[in-house]
N, C-alpha and C positions, 0 to 999 in steps of 0.2 A: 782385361782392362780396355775400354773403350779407346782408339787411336788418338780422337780429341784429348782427352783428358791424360793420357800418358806423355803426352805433347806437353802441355801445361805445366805435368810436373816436372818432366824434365827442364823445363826453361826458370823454372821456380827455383831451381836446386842448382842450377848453373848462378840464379839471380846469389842465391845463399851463400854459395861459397866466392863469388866475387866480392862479396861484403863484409867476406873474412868472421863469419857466423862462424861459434862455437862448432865444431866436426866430429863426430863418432866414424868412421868408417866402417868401423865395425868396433861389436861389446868389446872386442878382446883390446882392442887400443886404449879406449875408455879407461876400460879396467887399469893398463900399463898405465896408463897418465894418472892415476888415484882418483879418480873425479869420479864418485857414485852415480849412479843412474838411479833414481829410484822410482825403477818400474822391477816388477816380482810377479812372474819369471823372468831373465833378461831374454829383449828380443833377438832375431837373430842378426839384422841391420838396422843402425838410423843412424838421421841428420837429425842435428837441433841446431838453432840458433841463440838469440841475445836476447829476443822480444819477451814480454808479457801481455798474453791477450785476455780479454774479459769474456766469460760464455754467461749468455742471456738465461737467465732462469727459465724462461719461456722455450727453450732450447728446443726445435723442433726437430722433428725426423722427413727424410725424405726419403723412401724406399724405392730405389730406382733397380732396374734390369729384374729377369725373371723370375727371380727369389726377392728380390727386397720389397716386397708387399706381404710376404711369409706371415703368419703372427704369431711364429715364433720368434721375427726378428722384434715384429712390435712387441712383445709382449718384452723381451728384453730389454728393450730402447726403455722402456717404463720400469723395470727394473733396476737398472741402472742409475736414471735419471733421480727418483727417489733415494739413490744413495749417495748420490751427488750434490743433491741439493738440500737447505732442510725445508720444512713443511713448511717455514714464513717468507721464505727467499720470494717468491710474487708477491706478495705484500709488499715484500724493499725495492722492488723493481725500480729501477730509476725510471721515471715515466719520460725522459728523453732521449730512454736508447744511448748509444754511445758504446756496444756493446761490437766485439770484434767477431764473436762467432754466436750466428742464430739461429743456425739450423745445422745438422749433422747430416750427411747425405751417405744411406750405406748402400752401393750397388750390389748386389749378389748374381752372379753368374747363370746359376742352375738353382730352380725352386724344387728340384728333390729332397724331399726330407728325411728319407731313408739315413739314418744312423747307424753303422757298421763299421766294424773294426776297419782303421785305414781310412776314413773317412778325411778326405781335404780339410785340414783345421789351419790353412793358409789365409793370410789377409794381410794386407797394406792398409796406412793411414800415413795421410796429410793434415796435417794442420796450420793455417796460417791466417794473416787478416787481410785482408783484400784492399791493395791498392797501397800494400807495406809496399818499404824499399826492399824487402826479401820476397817480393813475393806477389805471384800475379793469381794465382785460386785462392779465393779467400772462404774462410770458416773451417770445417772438417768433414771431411769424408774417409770410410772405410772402404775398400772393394775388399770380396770374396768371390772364390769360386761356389762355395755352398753357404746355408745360412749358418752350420757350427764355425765356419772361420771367421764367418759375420759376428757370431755369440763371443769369439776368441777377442775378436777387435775391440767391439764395446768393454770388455773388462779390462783391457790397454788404454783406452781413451779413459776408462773412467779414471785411471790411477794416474792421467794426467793430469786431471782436473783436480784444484787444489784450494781450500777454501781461506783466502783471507780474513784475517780477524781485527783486523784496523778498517779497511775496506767495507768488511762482508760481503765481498763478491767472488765468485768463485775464477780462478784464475787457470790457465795453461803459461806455465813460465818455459823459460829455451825455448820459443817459440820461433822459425818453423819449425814443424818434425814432420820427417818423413820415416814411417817404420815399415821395415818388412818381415817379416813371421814367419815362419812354422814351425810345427815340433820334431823335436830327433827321434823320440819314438812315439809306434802306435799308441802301444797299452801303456798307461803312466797310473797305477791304480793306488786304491787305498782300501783293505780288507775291517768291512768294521762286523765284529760277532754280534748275535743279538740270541744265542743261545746260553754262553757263560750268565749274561745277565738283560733280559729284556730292555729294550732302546723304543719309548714311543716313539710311535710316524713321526709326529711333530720335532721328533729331535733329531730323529735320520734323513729329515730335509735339511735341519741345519747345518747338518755334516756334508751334504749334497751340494748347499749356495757354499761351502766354503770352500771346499774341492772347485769350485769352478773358480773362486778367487784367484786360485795358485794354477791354473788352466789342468788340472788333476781330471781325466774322464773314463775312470773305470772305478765303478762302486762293487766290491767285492762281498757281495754279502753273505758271508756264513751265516746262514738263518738257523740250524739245525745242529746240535749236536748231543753228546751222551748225558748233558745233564739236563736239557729241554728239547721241547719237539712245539715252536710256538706257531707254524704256520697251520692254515686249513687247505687239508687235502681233501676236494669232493668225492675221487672215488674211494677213498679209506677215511672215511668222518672221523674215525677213533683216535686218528693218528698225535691228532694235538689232543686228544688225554694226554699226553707225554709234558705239556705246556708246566711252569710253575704255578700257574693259577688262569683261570678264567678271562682274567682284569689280562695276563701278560699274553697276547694272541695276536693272531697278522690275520686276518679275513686276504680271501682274495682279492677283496675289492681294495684293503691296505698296499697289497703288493700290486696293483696295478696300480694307482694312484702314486707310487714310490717312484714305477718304472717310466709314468708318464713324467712325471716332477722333473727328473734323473733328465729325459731325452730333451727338455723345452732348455737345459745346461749342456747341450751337446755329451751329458757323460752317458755310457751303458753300465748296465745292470749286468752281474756277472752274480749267478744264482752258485751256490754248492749245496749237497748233501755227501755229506762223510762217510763211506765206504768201502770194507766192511767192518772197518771201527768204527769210535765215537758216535756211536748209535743206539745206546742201552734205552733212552729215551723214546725212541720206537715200539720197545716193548711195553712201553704200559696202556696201548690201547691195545697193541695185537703181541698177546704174549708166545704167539708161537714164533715171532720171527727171530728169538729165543733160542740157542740150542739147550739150554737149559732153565733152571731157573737161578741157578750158579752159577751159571753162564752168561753172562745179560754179552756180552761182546766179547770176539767179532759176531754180525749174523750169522742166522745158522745157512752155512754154502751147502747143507744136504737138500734143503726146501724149496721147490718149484712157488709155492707162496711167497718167500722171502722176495724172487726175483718179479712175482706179479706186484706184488709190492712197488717194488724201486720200478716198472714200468708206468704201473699208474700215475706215481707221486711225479716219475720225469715227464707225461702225456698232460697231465692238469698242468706242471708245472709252464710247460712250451706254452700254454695259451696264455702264459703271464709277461713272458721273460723273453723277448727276440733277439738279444744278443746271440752270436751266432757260438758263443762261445759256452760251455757248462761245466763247472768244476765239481768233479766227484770223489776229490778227495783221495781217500788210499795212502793216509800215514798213518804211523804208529798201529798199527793191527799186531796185537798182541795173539799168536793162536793158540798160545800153550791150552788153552781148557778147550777148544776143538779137542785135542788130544783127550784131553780128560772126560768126553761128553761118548757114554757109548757110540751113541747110534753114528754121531760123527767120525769118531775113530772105527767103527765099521765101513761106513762108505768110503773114506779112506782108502781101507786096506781092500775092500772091494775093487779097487781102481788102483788099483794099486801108486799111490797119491800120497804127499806126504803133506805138510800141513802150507808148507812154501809153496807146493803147487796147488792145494787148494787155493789159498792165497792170491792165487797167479790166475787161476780160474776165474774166481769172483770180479776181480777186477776188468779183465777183459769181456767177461759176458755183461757185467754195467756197462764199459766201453761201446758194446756193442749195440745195449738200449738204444743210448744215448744219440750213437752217429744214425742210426735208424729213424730216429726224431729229428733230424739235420742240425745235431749239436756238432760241435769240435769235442773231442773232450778234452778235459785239465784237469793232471793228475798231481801229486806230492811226489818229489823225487824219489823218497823210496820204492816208488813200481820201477822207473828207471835204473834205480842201483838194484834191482831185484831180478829182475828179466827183463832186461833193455830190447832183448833181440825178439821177443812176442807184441813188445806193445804197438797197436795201430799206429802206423805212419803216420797217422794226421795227429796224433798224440802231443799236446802242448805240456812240458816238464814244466810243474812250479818247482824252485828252489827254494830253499827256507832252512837248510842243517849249517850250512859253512862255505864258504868261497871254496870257487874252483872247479865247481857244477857245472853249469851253462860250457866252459869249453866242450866238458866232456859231450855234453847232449848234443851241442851243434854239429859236433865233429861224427856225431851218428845220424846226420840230417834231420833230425828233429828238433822240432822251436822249443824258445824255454823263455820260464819269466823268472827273474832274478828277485830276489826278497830276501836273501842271508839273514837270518835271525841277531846274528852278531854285530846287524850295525842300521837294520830296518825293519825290527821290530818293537814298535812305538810302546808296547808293555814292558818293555827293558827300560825301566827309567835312569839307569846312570850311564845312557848310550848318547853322549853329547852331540849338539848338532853338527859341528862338526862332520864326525864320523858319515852322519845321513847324508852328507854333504859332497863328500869326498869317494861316496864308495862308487865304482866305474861297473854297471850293466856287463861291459864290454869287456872287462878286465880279463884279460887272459888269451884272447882272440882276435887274432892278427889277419888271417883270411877275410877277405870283403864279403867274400857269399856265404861264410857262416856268419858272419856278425849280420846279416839281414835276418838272420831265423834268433835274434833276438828279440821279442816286441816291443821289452822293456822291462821294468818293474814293478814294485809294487811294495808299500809298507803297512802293515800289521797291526792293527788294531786289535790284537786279542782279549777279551771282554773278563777273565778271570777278578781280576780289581780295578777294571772300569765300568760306571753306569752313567745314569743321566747327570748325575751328581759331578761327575771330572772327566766327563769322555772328550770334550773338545778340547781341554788344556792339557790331557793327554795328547792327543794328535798335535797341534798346534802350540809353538813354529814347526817345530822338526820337521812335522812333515811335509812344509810348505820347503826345506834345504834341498829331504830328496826330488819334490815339484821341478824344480829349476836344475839340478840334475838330469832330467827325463826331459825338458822342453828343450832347454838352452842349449847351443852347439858348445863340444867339448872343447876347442880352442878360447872359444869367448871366459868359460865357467873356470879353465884352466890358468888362465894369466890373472885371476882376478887375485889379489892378498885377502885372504881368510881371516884374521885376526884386523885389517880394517876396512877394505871395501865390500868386501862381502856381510861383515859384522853388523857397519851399519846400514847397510840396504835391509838385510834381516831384521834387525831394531825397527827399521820403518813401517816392513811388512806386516811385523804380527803387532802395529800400533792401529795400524789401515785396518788390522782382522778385527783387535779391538774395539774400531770404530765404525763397525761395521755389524759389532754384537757378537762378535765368536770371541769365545773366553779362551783366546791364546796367554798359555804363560810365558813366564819372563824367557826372556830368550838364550841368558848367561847362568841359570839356574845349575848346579851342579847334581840338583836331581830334580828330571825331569817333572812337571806339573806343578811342583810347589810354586806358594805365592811370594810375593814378594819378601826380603828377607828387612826391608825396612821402605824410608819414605824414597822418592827418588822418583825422575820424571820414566814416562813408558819408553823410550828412545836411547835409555843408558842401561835399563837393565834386563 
């Protein structure tokens, strides 16, 4: 923060509270005193005051310091802004001005645009009108260290800005605010399938702008599994014959255009392929990767093919996908028909090998693709409850069976991302928000140095009865409860009451998604996704 301008704020913020402005010290007071906040996710500090200022429809940008000329921040700033405002708002313009904020000033630190896990998604904002009694900077400003805290900010200011309807102006009410941000974990992801039931582009972006609404920046896309195979692999063409039809398919140039979409939201692209289950789908371009034809899975672990295979799909795959991170899956590997497949149960017994250490093989020699290709890999906890003591040190544990996982994995120096099926995963429809709400990453882990080898988590989107048809009102609200979970510091999220301040900040949230075009459903639904159960405004039910 430039010395000038941290000067200013400070003298702003002394002006605020000698004026006996409304005070957050922090969410968690807030939360104690009952008084909703309703910004989603809460931040980690602010001041607000008493004011109401007006933002000029014309509302310009200033991109000041060595990132804020970025155009990923412009490209933002216009994003935003169009969601801010409607399309006739210049038409209503009062042509005399009288407008308290007219330009947005976002300073950025560093114009590196490199997106990697851990990436600074830190930013401040002021807001105030110039030449109040609260206040000696007037309009709004964000500072960031990179342009993703920058992209973090703009989705804060915009859920300040608030459209009157007696007025038609667009307003920032408690106005001054001083916010300061960041998030508690790296990885705060959201896993959407597009194998159970194909997801066009156009709707896996909308999944994408929504995720950044709730600051969510890991898109986990299982692209692949036992009942489709819809991407294109160049060096095995065949591989998407596995696809459900022709019209259901991902071209390369699909998944780079996904990943680019994903990066201009500050979220990464977390690619997987399931292995050596959930993958009978592979074999209908290449049926030898097959141990039988009764065999459709696991792969066949006797076949130097099978492994040229998973090297290709992971070498095309790197030139799409730069997250540093590759999930390869490794649950549910059923290998009773290894057993039953000769030639498998001879090499077996050749090796004297039993179907768990083939098991154990396969996984570690993907493992080993994978870090070759300078992936991380991320596995499903069962390789961890299988042979914890073989798996590569850089090994990232998914959880997803049950609480209680992550202590164990931290406690053997290895990272872990939390997902418990039993309370985040969004295809469990009578999994109240609540629950997504409530459930603790950290839960079980008292040591400070193992609780940093937690990233975060992630909720689940599995595609078995969802498509284009109900996949956002399946995710949304819920998934925007565990959002704020994963951003907001656990003291602030902790003092909050659940059944009112948190109720209706949520009721706001998935009214804001609504009006913003994301088909979140009602938020008190007793089973997840359904519609409304009668008439009733969006903010009660």
């Amino acid at each position: 923060m430039p010395p000038k301008l941290l000067t200013y704020l400070i003298l702003a913020l002394l002006a605020a509270s000698a004026a006996a402005a409304r005070r957050h010290p922090s969410p968690a007071s807030s939360a104690a005193a009952g008084e909703p906040v309703y910004l989603w996710p809460l931040p980690r500090n602010f001041t607000s005051g008493s004011r109401t200022l007006l933002v000029d429809p014309d509302l310009a940008l200033d991109g000041q310091g060595p990132g804020g000329a970025a155009a990923a921040v412009a490209e933002a700033f216009e994003r935003y802004r169009s969601l801010v405002f409607s399309p006739w708002a210049h038409a209503a313009r009062n042509a005399s001005g009288g407008y308290d904020v007219g330009k947005l000033t976002v300073v950025v630190a560093s114009a590196d645009e490199k997106l990697e896990l851990g990436v600074d998604e830190s930013y401040t904002i002021y807001v105030a009108a110039a030449g109040g009694v609260n206040s000696i900077v007037g309009g709004a400003t964000i500072e960031a260290n990179t342009i993703y805290g920058a992209i973090r900010g703009l989705e804060t200011f915009s859920q300040l800005c608030v459209f009157n309807y007696d007025t038609k102006n667009v307003e920032v009410r408690h106005a001054p605010w001083y916010i300061e941000d960041e998030p508690r974990f790296a990885f705060r992801g959201l896993l959407l399938d597009t194998s159970r039931h194909f997801l066009p582009v156009d709707v896996i972006k909308q999944v994408i702008d929504s995720m950044s609404f709730s600051k969510l920046n890991v898109l986990h896309w299982h692209i692949i599994d036992e009942q489709s195979f819809p991407l294109e692999v160049p060096s095995y063409p065949k591989l998407w014959k596995g696809s459900y039809s022709k019209l259901e398919r991902y071209t390369v140039e699909d998944a780079r255009d996904i990943v680019s979409y994903a990066r201009k939201r500050g979220i990464h692209v977390m690619a997987e392929i399931d292995v050596p289950g959930h993958a009978e789908s592979w074999g209908k371009g290449y049926p030898k990767l097959w141990p039988s034809p009764k065999c459709r899975e696991p792969l066949d672990v006797t076949s130097n093919f099978t492994f040229e295979v998973i090297s290709g799909i992971l070498s095309d795959m790197r030139k799409i996908f730069p997250f540093g991170l590759f999930h390869l899956g490794g649950d549910e590997v059923y290998t009773g028909c290894w057993n039953a497949t000769p030639h498998v149960k001879q090499w077996l017994h050749e090796r004297n090998m039993t179907t768990k250490d083939a098991y154990k093989y396969f996984v570690l020699k993907a493992q080993e693709i994978a870090i070759n290709l300078n992936w991380i890999p991320v596995n499903w906890e069962e390789t961890f409850n299988s042979f914890k003591e073989n798996l590569n040190p850089l090994t990232v544990v998914h959880n997803w069976l049950g609480p209680g996982v992550c202590p164990k994995v931290v406690e053997k120096g290895f990272r872990c991302i939390m997902s418990n099926q039993g309370v985040w995963y969004l295809d469990h429809l009578d999994v109240p928000w609540q629950d997504f709400y409530t459930s603790e990453p950290l839960a079980g882990i008292n040591n400070t140095a193992q609780q940093k080898l937690v990233l975060g988590g992630e909720v689940c989107m599995w595609g078995e009865t969802a498509d284009t048809s109900d996949v956002q009102q399946t995710i949304w609200p819920r998934a925007a409860a565990a959002a704020e979970r994963m951003w907001s510091q656990l003291e602030a999220i902790s003092a909050q009451d659940l059944e009112t301040t948190v109720l209706a900040r949520l009721h706001y949230f998935r009214c804001l998604l609504n009006h913003r075009g994301i088909a979140a459903a009602p938020v008190t639904n007793s089973y997840a996704r359904r519609p409304p159960i009668g008439p009733g405004s969006c903010f009660i039910q």
